[in-house]
C-alpha positions as CSV (number, residue, x, y, z in Angstrom):
1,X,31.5,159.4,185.4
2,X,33.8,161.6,183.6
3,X,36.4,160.1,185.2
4,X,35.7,157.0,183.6
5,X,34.6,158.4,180.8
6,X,38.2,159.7,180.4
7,X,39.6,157.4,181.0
8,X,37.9,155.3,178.7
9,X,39.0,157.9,176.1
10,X,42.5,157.4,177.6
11,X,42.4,153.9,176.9
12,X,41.3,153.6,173.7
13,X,43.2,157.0,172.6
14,X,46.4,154.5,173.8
15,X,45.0,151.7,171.9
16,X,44.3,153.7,168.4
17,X,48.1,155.3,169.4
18,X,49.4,151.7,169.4
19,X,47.2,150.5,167.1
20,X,48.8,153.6,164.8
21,X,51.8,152.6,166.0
22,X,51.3,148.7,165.0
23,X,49.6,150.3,161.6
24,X,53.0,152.4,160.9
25,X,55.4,149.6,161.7
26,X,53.7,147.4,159.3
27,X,53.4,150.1,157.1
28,X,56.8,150.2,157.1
29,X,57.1,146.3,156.9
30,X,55.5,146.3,153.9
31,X,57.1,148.7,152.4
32,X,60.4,146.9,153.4
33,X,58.4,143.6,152.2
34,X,58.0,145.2,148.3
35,X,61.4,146.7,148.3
36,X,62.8,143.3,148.7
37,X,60.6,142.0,146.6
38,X,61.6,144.6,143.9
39,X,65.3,143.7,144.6
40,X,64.2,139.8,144.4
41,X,62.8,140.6,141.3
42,X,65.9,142.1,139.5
43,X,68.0,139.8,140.9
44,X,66.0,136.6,139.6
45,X,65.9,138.7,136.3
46,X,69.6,139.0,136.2
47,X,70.2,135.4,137.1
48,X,67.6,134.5,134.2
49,X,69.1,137.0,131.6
50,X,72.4,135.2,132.7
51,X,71.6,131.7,132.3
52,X,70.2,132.9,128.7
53,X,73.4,134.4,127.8
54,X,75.1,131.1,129.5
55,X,72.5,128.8,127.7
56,X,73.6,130.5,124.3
57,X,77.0,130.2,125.0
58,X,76.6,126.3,125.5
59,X,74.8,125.8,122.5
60,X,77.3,127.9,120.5
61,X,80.3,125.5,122.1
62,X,78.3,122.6,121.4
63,X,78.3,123.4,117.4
64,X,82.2,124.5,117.6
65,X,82.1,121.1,119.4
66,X,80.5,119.0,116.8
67,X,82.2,120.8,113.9
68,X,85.6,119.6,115.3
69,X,84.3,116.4,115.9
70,X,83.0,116.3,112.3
71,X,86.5,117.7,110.9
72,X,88.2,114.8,113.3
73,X,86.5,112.6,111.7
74,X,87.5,113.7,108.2
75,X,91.3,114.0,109.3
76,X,91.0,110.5,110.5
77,X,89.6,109.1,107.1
78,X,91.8,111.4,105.3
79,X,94.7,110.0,107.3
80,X,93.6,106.2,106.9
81,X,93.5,106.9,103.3
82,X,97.1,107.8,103.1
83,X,98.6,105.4,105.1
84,X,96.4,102.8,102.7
85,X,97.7,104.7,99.4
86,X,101.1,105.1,100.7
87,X,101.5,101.1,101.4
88,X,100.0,100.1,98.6
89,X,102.5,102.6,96.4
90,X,105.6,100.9,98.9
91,X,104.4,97.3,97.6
92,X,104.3,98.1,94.3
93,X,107.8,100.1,94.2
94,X,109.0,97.3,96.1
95,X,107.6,94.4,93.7
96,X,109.0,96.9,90.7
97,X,112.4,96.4,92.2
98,X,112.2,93.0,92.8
99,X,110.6,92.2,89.0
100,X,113.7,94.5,87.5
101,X,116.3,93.0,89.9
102,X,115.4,89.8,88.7
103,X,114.7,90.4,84.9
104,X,118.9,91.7,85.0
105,X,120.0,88.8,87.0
106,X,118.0,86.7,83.8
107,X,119.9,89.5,81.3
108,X,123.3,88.6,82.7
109,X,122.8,84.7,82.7
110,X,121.8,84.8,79.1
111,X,124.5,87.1,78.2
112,X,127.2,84.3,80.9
113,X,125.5,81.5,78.8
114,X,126.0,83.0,75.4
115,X,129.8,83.7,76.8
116,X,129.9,80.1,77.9
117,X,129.1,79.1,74.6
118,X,131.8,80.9,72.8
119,X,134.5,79.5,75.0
120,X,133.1,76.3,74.7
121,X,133.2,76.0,71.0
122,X,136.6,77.4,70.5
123,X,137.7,74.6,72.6
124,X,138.8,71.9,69.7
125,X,137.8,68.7,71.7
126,X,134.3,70.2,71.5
127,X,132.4,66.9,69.8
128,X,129.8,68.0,67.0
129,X,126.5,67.3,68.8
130,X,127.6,69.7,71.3
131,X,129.0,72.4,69.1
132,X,125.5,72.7,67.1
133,X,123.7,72.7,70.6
134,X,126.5,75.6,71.3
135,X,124.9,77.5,68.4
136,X,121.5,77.4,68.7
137,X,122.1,78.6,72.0
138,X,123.8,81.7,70.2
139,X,120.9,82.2,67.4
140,X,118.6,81.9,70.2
141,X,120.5,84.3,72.3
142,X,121.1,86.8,68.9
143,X,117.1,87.3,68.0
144,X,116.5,88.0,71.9
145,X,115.9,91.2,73.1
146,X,115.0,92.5,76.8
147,X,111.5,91.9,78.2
148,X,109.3,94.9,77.6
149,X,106.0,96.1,79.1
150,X,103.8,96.4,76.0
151,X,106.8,97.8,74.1
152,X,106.6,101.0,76.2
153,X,109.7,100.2,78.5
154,X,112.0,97.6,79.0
155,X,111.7,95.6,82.1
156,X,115.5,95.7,83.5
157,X,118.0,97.1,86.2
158,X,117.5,100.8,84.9
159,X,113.6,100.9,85.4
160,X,113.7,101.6,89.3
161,X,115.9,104.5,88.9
162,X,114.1,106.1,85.9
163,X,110.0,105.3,87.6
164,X,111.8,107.4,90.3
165,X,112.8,110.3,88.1
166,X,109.7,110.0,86.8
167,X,107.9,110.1,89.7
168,X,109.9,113.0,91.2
169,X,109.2,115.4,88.2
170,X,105.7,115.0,89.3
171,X,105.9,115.3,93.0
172,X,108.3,118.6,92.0
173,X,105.5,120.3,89.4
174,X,101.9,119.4,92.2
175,X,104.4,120.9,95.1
176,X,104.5,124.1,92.2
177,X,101.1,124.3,91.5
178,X,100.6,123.7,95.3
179,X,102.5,126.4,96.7
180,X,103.0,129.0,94.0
């Protein structure tokens, strides 16, 4: 009976050692279990504090984004507006050149006519009806003066060339005030 009985204690001292042994393996399981937890833990905290600092960083390029969108914009009206200003400035220098060119072309026929006149009545064959039709061409011509533009200019070849001196003195003093 002891015998037994021994090795009854045998037995189950084996099975509490193996059982101890089981207990210490998953002992250290576990332990191995909450240490990679621990580690999981950190590293999902670092990927989380990183997709914060990315997710601020994307919203902070997203306003630089729209604010050079919104200045784009404003260049590109900016930019439409000059081209529109500076055609419609070409058109009217060009139609001021054109009115002036052809107001001195009208200057000089008057003045050719006037000439033509002259000649015409010094010539003795000149009948009478013709020679009184010479001279009220010259009155006429005498009491004319050039066009003007509500008596602040005249209207003739010269006006081009002093609109641009003009305009020049004033492009000279805003580049001043712009740059000094």
């Amino acid at each position: 009976m002891q015998t037994r009985r021994a090795t009854a204690v045998k037995d189950l001292e084996d099975k509490l050692r193996a059982t101890l042994k089981e207990l210490e393996t998953t002992k250290n399981l576990c332990a191995q279990l909450l240490q990679e937890r621990e580690d999981s833990e950190v590293e999902v905290k670092n990927v989380v504090d990183k997709n914060t600092v990315l997710k601020n960083d994307l919203a902070e390029l997203h306003i630089q984004h729209m604010d050079l969108l919104d200045q784009h914009n404003h260049l590109q009206q900016a930019l439409v507006v000059t081209i529109v200003s500076a055609s419609w400035l070409i058109k009217d220098i060009v139609l001021v050149i054109f009115h002036s060119v052809q107001c001195e072309m009208f200057y000089i026929a008057i003045e050719e006519a006037e000439i033509s006149c002259v000649k015409l009545m010094m010539n003795k064959n000149c009948p009478g009806d013709q020679a009184r039709l010479y001279k009220k061409v010259m009155q006429t011509n005498r009491t004319f003066s050039k066009m003007s533009a509500c008596g602040l200019f005249y209207v003739d070849g010269v006006l081009p060339l002093k609109l641009t001196g003009l305009l020049a003195s004033y492009v000279i003093v805003l580049l001043q005030f712009a740059f000094l």
